[in-house]
C-alpha positions in Angstrom: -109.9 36.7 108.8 -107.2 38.7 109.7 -104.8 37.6 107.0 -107.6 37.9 104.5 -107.7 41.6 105.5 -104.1 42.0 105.3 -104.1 40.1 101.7 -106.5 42.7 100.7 -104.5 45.8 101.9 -101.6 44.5 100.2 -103.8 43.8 97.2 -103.4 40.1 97.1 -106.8 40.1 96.3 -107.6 36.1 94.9 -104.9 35.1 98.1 -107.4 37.1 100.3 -110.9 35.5 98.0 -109.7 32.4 98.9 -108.9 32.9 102.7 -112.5 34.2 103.1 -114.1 31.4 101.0 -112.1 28.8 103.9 -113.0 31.0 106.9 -116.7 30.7 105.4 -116.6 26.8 105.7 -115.9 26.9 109.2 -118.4 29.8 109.8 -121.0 30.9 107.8 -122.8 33.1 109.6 -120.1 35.5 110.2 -121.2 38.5 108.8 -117.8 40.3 109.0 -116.5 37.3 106.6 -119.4 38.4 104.0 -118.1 41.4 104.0 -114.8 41.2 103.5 -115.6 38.4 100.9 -116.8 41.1 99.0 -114.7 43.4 99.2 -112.2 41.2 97.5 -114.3 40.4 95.3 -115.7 43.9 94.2 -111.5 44.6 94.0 -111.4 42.0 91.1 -114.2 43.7 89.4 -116.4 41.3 90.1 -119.6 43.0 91.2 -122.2 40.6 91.5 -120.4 38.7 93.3 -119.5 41.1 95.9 -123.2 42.5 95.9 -124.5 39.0 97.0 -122.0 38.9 99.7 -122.7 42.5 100.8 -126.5 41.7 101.4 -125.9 38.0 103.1 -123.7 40.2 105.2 -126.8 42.6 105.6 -129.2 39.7 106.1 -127.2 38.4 109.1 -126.5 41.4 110.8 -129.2 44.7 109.4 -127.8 47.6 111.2 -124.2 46.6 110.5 -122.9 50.1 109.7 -119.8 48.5 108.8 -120.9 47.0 105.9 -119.5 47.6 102.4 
């Protein structure tokens, strides 16, 4: 996940989409991978996409004030 963050800083933003989307096989629960899923994703203008991964990333963890 770490890369993916780093991708996104450096705004390699479909490198980072598709680190997330890997990281997301492996665990899917991982609500901090939701999240920054959709952050890349809201980054590429696309905005439904990133609002479904914002609220499965608020579905798995509720008070997750870190949440985009």
């Amino acid at each position: 996940m770490e890369k993916g963050k780093t991708l996104v800083e450096d705004g390699k933003y479909e490198e980072a989409l598709k680190i997330f989307e890997k990281a997301l096989e492996l665990d899917p629960n991982d609500h901090k991978i939701w999240n920054q899923k959709g952050i890349a994703l809201r980054s590429i203008g696309r905005y439904d996409e990133a609002i479904e991964c914002f609220n499965k990333s608020l579905e798995l963890v509720p008070k997750d004030l870190n949440a985009s």
